[in-house]
Each structure stands twice: as C-alpha cells, then as structure tokens.
C-alpha positions as CSV (number, residue, x, y, z in Angstrom):
1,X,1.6,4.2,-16.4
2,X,1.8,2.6,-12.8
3,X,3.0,-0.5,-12.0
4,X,0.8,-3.0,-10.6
5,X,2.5,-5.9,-9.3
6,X,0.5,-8.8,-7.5
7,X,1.9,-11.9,-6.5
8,X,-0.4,-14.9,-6.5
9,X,-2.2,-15.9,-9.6
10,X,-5.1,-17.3,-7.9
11,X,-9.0,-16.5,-8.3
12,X,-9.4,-13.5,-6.3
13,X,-6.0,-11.9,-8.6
14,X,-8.0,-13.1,-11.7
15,X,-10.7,-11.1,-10.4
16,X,-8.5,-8.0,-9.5
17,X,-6.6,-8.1,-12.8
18,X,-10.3,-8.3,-15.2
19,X,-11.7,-5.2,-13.6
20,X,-8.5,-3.6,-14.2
21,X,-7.7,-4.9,-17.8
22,X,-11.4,-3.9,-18.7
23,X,-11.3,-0.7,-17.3
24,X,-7.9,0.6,-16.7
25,X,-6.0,-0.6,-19.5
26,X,-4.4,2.6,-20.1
27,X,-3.7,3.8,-16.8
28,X,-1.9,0.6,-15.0
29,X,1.1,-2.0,-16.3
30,X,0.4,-5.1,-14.5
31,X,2.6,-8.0,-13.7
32,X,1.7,-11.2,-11.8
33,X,3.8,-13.4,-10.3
34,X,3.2,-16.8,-9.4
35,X,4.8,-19.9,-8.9
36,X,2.5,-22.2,-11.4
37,X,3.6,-21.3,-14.9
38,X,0.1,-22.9,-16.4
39,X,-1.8,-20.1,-14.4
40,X,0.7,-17.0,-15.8
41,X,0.3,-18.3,-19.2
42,X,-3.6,-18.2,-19.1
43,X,-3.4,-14.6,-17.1
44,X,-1.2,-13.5,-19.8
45,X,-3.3,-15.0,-22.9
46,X,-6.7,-14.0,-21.6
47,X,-5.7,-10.7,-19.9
48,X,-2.7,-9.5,-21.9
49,X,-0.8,-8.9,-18.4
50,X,3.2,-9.0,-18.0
51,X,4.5,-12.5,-16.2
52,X,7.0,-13.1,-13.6
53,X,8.3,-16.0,-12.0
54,X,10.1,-13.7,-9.4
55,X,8.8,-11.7,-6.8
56,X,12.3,-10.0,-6.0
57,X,12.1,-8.8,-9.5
58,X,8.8,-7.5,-10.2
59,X,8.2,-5.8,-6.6
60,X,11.5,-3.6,-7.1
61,X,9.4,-1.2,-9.5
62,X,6.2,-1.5,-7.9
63,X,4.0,1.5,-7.0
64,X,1.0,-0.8,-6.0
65,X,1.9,-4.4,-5.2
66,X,-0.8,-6.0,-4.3
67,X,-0.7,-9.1,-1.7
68,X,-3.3,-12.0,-3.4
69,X,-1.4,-14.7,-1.2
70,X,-3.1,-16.9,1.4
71,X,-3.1,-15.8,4.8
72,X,-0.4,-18.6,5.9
73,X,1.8,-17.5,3.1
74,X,1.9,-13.9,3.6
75,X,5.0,-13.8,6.1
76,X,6.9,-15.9,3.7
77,X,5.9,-13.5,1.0
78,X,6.8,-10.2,3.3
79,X,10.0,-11.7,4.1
80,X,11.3,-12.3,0.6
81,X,10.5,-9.4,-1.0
82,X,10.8,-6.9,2.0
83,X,14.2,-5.5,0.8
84,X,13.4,-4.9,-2.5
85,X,10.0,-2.6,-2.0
86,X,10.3,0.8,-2.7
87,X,8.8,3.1,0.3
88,X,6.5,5.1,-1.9
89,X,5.1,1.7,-3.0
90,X,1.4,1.0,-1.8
91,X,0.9,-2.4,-0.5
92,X,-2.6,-3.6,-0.6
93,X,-3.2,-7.0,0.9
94,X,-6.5,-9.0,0.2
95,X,-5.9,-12.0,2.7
96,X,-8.6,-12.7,5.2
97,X,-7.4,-12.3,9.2
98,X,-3.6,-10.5,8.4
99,X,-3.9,-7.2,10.2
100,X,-2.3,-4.1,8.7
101,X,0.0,-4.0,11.8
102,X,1.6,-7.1,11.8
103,X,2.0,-6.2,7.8
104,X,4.0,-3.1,9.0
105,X,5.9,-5.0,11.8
106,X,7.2,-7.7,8.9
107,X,7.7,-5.1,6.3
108,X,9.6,-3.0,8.6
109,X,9.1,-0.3,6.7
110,X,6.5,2.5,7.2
111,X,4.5,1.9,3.8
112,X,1.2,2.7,3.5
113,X,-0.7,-0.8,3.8
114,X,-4.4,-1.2,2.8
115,X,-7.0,-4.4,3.1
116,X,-9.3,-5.1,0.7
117,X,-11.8,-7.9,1.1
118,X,-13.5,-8.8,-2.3
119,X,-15.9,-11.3,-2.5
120,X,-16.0,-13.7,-5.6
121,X,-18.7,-11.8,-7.5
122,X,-15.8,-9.8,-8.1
123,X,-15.2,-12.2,-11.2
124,X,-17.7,-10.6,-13.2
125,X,-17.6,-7.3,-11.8
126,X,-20.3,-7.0,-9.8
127,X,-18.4,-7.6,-6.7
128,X,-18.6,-5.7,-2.8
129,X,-15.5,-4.8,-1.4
130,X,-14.9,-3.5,1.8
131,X,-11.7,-1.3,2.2
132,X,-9.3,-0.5,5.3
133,X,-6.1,2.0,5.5
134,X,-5.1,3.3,8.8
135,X,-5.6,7.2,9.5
136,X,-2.4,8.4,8.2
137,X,-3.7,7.4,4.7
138,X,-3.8,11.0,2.1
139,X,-7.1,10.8,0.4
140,X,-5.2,10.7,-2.9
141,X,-4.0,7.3,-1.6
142,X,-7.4,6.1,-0.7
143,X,-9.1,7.5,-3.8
144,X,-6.6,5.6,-6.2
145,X,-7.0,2.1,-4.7
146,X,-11.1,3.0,-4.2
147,X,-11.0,3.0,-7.8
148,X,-9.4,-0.3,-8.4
149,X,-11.9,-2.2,-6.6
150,X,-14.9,0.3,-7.7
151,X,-13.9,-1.7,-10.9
152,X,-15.0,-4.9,-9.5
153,X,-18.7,-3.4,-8.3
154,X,-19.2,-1.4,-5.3
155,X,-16.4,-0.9,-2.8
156,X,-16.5,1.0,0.6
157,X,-14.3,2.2,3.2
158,X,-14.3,1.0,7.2
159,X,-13.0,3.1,10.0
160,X,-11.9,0.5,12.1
161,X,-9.9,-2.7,10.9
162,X,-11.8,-4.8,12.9
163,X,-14.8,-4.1,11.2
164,X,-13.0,-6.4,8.2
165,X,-14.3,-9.0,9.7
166,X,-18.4,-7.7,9.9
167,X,-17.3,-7.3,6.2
168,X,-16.1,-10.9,5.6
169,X,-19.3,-12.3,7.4
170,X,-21.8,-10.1,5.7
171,X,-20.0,-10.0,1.9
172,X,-16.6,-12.1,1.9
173,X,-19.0,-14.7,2.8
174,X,-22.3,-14.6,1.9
175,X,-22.2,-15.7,-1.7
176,X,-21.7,-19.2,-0.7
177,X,-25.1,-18.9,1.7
178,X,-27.1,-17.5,-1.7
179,X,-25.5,-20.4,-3.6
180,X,-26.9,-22.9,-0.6
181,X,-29.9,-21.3,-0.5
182,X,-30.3,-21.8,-4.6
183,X,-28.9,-25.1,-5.0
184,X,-32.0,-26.4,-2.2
185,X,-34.7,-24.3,-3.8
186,X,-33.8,-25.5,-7.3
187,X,-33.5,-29.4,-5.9
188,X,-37.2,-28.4,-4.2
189,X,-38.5,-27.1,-7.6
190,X,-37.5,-30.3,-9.5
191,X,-38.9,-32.3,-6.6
192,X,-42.4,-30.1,-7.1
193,X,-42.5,-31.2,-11.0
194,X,-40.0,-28.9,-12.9
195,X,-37.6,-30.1,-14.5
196,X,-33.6,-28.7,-13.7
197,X,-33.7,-26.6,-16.4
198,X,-36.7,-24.4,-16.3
199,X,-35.9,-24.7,-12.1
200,X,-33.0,-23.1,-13.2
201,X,-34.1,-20.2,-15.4
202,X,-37.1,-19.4,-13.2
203,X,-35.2,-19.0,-10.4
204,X,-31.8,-17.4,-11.1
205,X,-34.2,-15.0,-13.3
206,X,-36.0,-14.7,-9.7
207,X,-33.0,-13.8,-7.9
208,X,-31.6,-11.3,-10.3
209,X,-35.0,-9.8,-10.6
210,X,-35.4,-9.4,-6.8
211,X,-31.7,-8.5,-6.7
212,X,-32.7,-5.3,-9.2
213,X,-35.8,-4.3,-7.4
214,X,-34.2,-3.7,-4.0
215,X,-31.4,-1.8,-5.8
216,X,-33.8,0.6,-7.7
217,X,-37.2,0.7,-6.0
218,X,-37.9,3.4,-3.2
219,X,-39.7,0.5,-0.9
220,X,-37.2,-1.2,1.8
221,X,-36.7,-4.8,1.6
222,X,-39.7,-5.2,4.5
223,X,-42.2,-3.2,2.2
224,X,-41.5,-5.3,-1.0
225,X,-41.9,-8.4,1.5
226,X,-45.2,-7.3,2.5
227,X,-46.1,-6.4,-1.2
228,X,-45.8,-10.1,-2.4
229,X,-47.7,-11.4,0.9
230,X,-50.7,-11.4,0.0
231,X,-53.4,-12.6,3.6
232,X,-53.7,-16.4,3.2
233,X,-52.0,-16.7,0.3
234,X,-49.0,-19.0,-0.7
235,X,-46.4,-16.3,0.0
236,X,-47.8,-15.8,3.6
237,X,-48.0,-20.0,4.3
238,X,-44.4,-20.1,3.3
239,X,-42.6,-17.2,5.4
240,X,-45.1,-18.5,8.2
241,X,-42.7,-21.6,8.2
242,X,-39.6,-19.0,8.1
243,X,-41.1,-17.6,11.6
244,X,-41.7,-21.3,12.8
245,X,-38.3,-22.7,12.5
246,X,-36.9,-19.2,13.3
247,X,-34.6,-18.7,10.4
248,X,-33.5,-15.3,11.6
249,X,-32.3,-16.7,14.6
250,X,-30.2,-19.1,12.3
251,X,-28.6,-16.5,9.9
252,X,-27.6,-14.6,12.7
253,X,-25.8,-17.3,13.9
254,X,-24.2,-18.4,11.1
255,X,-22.8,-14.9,10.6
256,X,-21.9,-14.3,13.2
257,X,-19.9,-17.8,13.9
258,X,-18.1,-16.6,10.2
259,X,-17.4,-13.3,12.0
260,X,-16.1,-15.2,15.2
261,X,-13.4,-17.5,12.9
262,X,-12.3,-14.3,11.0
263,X,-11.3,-12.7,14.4
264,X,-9.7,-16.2,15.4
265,X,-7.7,-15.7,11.8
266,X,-6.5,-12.4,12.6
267,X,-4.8,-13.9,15.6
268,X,-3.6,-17.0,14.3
269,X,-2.0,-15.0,11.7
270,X,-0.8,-11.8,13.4
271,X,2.1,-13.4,15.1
C-alpha cells in the first residue's frame, strides 16, 4: 500500500480523505496530521485513517504527501518538514495562489510538485478539480494523482499553471454564487406564497434536475434555454429582465474580479 500523508485536517482534507477511504481503501494508508486533536479523532472515527500530531514523523515515509494547509502557512509547513521528505515522494499542494515554483524553491529539492484545486462539492463526491504538474511530470505520475481526485467527481488537467486561477474563478468558486443565487430564489418563492419547505424541495429538485439535463441531453445549454421559452410566456418575461439589468455583464465581472485576487494570491504568496 502507499502512504498518503496530508497535513491539515481541515474541510478540503476531509474531502480528499472520503473519496479515498470510499474508494481506495485497499490501495492507500493514510495519515493526517494536524495540530487540533478534536479534528484527528473525528477523521480517525469516521474515516478509519492513521493520526499524527507530527509532521516530521509522518512525511519521512511518504510517497504522496499532500499539502491541505492554508496558503499563509505553507512556507512554515515546507520549512519544517523539508529535511525529512523523501525525493521520490509526490507533493501535491491544494492551496489557492502558492505556485509550484516557489514550492520547489522552499523545498529545495527537485520533487515532483502538483496543484489541485477542488472545490467543496468535493465533500460528497461530486466535486471539479482542476490539476497542474509542470512538463517534466511521467504520465504514470499524473495518472496516479488523476485518480485521487477522479474520486471526488471530475478532475482535469491544465497546461499552464496560470490557468489555476480561470479554474478557481470558474469551479473553486462558483459554488458559493449557486448557493447566492438559491438562497434569493428560495427567499423570493416564500415571498410569492410558498412556504420554506416546499421552496426548498421545488427548487433544489429544480437545480439537480437542470444540473442532469445539461449533463445527459445532446441540446447545449442555449437550446434547452430556448426550449423552456416559450413567446410571451413567463419564462420569456423573466430572462427579459436578465437582458435588462445585464446579468451577463455582471457574472463576468464577478469572475473575473475572483480570477484577478487569485493572481494577486499567487504573488502575495510566492515570495
């Protein structure tokens, strides 16, 4: 079996550590580490996982240790534990704005170092992750961590690191703008007569229904638009008010302001 070390206990670990434990019980050994006690002791009740309070100790057997840190900490991290990782050891960091290159430049050591960015659907494995390892990479490398985060929901490869950060705006991101967008269309619903349950149901069944029939219909996004749009209809008075106030004009921005503060991360914390 493999050793799978991460260090941090936090949400996006949780995530990491159920697709594996679901899915790859038999082919990984996975220790966390963590500073918080409580959080080891639920990781270890509800996933069966090995606990460490020490980094120093679980990295020095590592063959993937993967870096589920914040961004600020991730110097600190590299600095302890530096000396005792092996160079055949596959470091995988998931910590928005930390380029691979200042990774190396702390390590200094010529590991192979991937970034993942899962997004919080992750904790119930239907996440998006976008992947980045520089050329160098084998494939049998790439393959093995493709499949870790395959076991969250759909993961993909980038060719350039900077593309991270399209990644973070579009995926990292965007659960929080579907989670906006529900928690005003559920208020509105209530305000129209429903009450918050049946606002509820009707329209998180509505979202994983129009979720489903993007994924498996042949008809783009635009045609299934036009399908429900029926001339003067109720559909049609609504997205009328969605041209009015322009609202592509304001996803764009907002997307691409998260995509502006993930580049300003990845200088803040590439120095």
């Amino acid at each position: 079996m493999k050793s799978c070390v991460f260090i941090g206990g936090g949400n996006m670990a949780s995530c990491i550590v159920s697709g594996l434990s679901n899915i790859h019980t038999d082919e990984y050994r996975i220790t966390v580490c963590d500073p918080n006690q409580t959080k080891l002791d639920i990781l270890k009740e509800k996933y069966n996982v090995e606990i460490c309070l020490s980094n120093n100790k679980a990295v020095k057997h590592a063959d993937l240790l993967i870096l589920a840190v914040k961004p600020q900490s991730i110097r600190g991290v590299i600095d302890e534990v530096k000396s005792f990782v092996k160079p055949s050891t596959v470091i995988i960091s998931v910590a928005a704005g930390v380029k691979t290159s200042s990774i190396k430049s702390w390590l200094e050591k010529s590991n192979v170092i991937v970034r993942a960015m899962p997004n919080t659907p992750s904790a119930v494995l239907c996440g998006a992750t976008g992947l980045y390892a520089s050329p160098e990479t084998s494939e049998k490398t790439k393959n093995q961590v493709k499949k870790i985060f395959d076991a969250l929901g759909y993961s993909c490869w980038v060719d350039d690191e900077k593309d991270i950060n399209a990644v973070i705006a579009l995926a990292g991101s965007s659960p929080a703008y579907f989670f906006k967008i529900f928690e005003i269309m559920q208020g509105i619903g209530q305000e129209l007569g429903l009450d918050e349950k049946k606002a509820f149901e009707l329209l998180i069944q509505t979202f994983i229904g129009s979720s489903r029939m993007i994924r498996e219909m042949k008809n783009t996004p635009a045609q299934l638009r036009e399908q429900v749009t029926s001339p003067g209809g109720t559909t049609e008075r609504a997205l009328n008010v969605f041209n009015k106030e322009d609202l592509e004009s304001i996803l764009r921005e907002a997307m691409h302001k998260a995509y502006e503060r993930a580049e300003e991360m990845s200088e803040d914390f590439s120095v």
